[in-house]
N, CA, C and O atoms as CSV, one atom per row, in Angstrom:
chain,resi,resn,atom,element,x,y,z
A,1,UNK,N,N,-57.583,42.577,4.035
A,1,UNK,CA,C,-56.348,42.479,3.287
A,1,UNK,C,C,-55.708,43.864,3.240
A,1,UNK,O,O,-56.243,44.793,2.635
A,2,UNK,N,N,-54.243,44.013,4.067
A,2,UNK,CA,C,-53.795,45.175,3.911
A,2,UNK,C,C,-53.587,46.213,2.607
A,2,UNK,O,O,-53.602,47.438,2.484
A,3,UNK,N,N,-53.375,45.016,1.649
A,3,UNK,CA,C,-52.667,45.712,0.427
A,3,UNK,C,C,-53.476,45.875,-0.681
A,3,UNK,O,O,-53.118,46.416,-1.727
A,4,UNK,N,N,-54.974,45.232,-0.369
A,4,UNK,CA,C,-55.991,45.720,-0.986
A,4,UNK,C,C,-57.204,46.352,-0.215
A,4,UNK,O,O,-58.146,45.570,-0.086
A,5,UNK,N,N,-57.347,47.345,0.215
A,5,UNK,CA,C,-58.204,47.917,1.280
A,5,UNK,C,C,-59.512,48.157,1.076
A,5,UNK,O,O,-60.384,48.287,1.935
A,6,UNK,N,N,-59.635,48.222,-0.319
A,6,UNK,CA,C,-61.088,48.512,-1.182
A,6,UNK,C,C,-61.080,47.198,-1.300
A,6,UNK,O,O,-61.980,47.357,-2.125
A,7,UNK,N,N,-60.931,46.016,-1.274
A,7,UNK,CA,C,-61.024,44.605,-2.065
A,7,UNK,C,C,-62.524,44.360,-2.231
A,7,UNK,O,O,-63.170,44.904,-1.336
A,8,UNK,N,N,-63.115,43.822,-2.953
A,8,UNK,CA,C,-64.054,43.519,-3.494
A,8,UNK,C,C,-64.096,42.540,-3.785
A,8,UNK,O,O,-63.166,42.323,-4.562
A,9,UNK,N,N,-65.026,41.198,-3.522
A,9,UNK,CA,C,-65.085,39.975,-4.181
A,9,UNK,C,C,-66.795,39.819,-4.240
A,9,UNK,O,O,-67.513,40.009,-3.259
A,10,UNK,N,N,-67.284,39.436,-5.587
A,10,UNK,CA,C,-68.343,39.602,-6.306
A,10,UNK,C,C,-69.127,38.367,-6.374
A,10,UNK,O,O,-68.478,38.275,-7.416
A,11,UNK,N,N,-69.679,37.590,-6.330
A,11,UNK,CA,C,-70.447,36.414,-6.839
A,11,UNK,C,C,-70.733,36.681,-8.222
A,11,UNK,O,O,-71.115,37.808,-8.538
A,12,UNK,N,N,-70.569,35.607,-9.246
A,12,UNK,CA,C,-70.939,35.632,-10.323
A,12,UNK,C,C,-71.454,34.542,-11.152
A,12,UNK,O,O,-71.680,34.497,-12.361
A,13,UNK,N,N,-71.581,33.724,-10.277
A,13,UNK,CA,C,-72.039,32.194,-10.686
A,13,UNK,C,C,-72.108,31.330,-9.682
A,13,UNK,O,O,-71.174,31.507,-8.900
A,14,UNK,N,N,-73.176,30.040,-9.220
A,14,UNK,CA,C,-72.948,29.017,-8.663
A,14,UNK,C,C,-73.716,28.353,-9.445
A,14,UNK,O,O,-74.721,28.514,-10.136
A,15,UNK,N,N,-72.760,27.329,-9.068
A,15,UNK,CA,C,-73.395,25.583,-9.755
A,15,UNK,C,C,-73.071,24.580,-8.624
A,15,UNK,O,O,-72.034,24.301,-8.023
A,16,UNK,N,N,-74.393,24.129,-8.557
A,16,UNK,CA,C,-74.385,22.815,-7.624
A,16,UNK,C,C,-74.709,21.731,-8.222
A,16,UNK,O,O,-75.662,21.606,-8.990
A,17,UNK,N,N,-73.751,20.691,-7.825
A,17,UNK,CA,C,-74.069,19.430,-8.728
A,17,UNK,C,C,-74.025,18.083,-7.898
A,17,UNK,O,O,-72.950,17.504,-8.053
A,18,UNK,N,N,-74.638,17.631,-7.317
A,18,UNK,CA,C,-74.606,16.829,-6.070
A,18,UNK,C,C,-73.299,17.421,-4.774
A,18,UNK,O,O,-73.590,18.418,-4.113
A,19,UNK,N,N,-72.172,16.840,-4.573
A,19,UNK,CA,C,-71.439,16.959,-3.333
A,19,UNK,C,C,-70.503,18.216,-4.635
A,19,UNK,O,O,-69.660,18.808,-3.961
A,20,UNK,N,N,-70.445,18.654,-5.944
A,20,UNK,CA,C,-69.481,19.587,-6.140
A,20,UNK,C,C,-70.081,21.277,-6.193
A,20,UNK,O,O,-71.251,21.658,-6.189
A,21,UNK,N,N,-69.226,21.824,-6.227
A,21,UNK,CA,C,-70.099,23.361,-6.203
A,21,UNK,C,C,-68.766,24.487,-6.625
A,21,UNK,O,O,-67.757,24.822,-6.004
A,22,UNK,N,N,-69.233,24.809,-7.783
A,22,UNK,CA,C,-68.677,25.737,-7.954
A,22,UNK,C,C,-69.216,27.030,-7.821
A,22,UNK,O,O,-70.372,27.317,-8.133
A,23,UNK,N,N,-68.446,27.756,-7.395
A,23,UNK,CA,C,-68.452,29.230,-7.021
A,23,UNK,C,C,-67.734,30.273,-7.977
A,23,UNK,O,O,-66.560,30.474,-7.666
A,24,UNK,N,N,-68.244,31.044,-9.184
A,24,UNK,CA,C,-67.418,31.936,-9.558
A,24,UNK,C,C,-67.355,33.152,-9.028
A,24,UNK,O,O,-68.303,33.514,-8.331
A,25,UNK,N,N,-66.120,34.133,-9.262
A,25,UNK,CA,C,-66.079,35.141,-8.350
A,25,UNK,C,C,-65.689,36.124,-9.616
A,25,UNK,O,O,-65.312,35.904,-10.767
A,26,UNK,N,N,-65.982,37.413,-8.784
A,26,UNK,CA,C,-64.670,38.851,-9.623
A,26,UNK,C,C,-64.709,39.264,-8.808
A,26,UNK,O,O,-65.565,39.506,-7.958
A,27,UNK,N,N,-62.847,39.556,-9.082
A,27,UNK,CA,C,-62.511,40.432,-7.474
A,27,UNK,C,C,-62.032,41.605,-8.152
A,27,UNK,O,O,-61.629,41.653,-9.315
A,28,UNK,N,N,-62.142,42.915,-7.001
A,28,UNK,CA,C,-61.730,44.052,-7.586
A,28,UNK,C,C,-61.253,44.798,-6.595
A,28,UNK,O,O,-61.704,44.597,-5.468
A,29,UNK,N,N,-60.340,45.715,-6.781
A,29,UNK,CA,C,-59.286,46.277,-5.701
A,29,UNK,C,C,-58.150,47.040,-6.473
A,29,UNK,O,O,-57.801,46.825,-7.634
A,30,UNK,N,N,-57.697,47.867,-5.701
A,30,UNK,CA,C,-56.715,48.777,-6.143
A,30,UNK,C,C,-55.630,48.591,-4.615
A,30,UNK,O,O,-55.767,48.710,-3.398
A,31,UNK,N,N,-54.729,48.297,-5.420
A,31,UNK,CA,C,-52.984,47.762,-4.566
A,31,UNK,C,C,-52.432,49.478,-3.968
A,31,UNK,O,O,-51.568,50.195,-4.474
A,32,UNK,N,N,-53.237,49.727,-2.823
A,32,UNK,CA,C,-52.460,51.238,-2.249
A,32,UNK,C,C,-52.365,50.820,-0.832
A,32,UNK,O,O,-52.303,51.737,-0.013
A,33,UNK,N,N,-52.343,49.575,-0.384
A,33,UNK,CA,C,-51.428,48.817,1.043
A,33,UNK,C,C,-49.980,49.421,1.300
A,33,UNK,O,O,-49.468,50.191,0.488
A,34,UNK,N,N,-49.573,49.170,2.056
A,34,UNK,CA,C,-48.166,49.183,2.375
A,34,UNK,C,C,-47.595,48.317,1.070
A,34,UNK,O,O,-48.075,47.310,0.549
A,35,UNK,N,N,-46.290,49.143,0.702
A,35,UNK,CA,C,-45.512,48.911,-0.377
A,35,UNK,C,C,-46.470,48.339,-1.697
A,35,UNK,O,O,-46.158,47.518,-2.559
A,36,UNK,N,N,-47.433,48.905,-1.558
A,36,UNK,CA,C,-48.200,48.833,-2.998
A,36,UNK,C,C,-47.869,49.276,-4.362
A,36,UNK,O,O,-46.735,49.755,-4.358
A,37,UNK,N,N,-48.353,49.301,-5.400
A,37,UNK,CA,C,-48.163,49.809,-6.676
A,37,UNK,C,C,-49.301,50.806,-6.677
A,37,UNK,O,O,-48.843,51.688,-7.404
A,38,UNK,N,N,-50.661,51.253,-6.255
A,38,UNK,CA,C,-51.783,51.965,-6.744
A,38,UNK,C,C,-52.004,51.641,-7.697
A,38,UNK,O,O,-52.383,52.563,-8.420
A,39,UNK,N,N,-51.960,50.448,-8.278
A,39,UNK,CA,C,-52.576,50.179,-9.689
A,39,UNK,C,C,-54.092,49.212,-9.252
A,39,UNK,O,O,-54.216,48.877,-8.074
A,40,UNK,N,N,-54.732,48.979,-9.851
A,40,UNK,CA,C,-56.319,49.099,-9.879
A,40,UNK,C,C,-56.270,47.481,-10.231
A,40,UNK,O,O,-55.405,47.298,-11.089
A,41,UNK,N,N,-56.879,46.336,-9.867
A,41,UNK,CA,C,-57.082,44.692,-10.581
A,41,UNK,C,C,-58.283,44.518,-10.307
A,41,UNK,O,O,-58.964,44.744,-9.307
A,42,UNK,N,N,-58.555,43.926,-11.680
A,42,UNK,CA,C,-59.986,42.998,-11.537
A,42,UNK,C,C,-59.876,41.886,-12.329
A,42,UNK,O,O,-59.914,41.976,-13.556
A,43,UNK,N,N,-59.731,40.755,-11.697
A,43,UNK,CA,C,-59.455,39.277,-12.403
A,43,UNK,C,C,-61.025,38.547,-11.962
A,43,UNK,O,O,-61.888,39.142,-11.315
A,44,UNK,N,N,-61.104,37.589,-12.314
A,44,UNK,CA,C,-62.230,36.722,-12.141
A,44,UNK,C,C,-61.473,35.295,-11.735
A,44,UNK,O,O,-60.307,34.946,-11.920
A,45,UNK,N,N,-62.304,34.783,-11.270
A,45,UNK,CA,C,-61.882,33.245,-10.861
A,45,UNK,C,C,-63.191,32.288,-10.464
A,45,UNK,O,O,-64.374,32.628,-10.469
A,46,UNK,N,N,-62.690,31.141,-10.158
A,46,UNK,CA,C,-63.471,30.479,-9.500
A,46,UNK,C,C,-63.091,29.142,-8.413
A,46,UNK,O,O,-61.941,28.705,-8.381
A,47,UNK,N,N,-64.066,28.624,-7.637
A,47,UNK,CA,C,-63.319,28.202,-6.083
A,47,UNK,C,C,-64.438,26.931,-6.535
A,47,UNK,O,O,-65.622,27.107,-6.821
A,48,UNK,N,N,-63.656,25.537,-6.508
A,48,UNK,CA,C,-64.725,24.115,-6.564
A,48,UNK,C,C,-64.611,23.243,-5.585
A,48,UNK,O,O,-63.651,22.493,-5.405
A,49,UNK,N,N,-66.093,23.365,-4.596
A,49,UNK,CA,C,-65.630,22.929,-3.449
A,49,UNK,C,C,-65.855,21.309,-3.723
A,49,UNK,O,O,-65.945,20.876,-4.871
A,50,UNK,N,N,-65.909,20.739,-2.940
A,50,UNK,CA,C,-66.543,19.419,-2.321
A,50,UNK,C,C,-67.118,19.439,-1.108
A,50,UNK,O,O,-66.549,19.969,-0.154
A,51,UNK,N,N,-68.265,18.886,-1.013
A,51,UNK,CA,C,-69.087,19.190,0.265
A,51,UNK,C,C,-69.472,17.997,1.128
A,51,UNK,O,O,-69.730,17.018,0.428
A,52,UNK,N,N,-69.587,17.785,2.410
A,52,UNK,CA,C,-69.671,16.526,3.240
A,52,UNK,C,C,-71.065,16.155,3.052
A,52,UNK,O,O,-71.714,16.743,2.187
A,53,UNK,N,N,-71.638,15.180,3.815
A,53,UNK,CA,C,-73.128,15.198,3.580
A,53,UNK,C,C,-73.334,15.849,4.518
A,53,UNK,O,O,-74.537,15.612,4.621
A,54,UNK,N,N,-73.051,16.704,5.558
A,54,UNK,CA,C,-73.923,17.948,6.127
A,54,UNK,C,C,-73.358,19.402,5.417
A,54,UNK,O,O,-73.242,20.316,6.233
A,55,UNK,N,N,-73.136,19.603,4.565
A,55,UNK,CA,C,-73.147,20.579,3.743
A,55,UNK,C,C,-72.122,21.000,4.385
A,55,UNK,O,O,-72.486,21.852,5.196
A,56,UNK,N,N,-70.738,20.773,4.427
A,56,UNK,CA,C,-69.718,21.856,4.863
A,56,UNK,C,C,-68.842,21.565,3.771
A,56,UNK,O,O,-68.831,20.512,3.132
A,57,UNK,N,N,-67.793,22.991,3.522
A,57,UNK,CA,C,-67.044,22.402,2.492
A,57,UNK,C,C,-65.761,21.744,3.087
A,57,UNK,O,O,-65.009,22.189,3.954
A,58,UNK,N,N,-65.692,20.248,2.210
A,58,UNK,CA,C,-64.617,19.714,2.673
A,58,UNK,C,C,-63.008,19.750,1.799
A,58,UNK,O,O,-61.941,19.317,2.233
A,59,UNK,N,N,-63.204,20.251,0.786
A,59,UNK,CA,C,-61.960,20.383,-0.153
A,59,UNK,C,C,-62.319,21.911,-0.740
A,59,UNK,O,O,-63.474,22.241,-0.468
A,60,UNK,N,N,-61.976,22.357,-1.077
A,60,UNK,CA,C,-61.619,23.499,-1.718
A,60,UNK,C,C,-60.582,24.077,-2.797
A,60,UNK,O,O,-59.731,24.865,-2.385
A,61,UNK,N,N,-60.605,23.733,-4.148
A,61,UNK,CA,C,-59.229,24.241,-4.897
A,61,UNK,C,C,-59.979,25.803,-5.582
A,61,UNK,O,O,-61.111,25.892,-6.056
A,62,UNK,N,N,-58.826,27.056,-5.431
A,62,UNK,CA,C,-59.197,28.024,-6.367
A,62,UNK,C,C,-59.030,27.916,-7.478
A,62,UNK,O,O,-58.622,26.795,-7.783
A,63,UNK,N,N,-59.208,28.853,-8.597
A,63,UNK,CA,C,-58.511,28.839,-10.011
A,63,UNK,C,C,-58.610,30.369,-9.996
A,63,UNK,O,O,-59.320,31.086,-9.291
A,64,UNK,N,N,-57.492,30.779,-11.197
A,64,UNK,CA,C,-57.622,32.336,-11.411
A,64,UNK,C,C,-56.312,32.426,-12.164
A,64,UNK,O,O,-55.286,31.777,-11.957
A,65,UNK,N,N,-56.619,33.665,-13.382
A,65,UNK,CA,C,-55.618,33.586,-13.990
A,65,UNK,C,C,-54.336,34.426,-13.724
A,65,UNK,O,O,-54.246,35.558,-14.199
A,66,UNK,N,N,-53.366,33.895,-12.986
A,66,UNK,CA,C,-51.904,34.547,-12.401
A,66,UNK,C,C,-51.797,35.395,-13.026
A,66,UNK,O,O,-52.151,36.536,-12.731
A,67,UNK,N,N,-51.040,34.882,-14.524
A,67,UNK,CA,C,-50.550,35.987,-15.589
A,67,UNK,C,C,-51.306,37.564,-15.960
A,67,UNK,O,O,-50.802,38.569,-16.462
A,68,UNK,N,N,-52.868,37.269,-15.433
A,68,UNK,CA,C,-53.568,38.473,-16.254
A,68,UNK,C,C,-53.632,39.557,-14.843
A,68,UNK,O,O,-53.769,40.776,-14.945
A,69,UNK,N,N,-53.484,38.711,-13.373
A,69,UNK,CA,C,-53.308,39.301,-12.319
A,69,UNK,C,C,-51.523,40.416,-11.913
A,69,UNK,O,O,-51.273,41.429,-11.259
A,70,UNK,N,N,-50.818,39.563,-12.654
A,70,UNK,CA,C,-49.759,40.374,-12.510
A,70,UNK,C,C,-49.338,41.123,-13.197
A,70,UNK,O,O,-48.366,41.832,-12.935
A,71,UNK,N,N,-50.088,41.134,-14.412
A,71,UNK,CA,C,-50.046,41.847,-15.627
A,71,UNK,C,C,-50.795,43.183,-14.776
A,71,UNK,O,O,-50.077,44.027,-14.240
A,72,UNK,N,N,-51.930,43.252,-14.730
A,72,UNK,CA,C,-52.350,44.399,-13.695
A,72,UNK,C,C,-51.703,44.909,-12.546
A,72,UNK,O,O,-51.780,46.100,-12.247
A,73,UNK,N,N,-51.101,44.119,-11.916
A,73,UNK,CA,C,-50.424,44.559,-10.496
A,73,UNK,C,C,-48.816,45.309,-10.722
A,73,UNK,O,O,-48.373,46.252,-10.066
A,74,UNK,N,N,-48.080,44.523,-11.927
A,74,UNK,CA,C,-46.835,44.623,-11.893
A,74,UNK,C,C,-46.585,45.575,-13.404
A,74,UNK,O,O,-45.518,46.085,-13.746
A,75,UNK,N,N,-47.681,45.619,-14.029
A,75,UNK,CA,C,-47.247,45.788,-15.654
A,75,UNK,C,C,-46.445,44.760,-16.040
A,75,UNK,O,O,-46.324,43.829,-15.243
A,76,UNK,N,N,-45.719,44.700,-17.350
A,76,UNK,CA,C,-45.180,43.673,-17.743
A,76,UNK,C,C,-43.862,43.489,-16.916
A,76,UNK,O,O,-43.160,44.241,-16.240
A,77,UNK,N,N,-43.831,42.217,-17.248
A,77,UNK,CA,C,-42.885,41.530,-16.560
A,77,UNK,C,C,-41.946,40.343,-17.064
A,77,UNK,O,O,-41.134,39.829,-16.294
């Protein structure tokens, strides 16, 4: 990712529950890409897959909280 060059994404949880699986994450990075801000983010999220019966993921939705991400990236807004 250009605009986060340090990016960091963390494991911080899995849960498997027959075919669902969640994955929590924290990501961390400082925005000094092309036309960046140099301001520093660390949000958390998490990614819930659905899995086939040979274990691949077949759906995928993220979650993560926008507002607390742009609050870091942009200051207020």
């Amino acid at each position: 990712m250009k605009v986060f060059p340090d990016l960091e994404v963390k494991m911080e949880d899995l849960t498997i529950d027959g075919p669902r699986v969640v994955y929590k994450w924290m990501l961390t990075g400082t925005n000094t890409g092309p036309d960046g801000t140099g301001k520093p983010v660390r949000i958390s999220g998490y990614e819930e897959w659905r899995l086939t019966q040979n274990g691949l993921i077949a759906e995928s939705q993220g979650h993560f909280d926008e507002a607390a991400y742009r609050e870091q990236l942009l200051g207020s807004y």
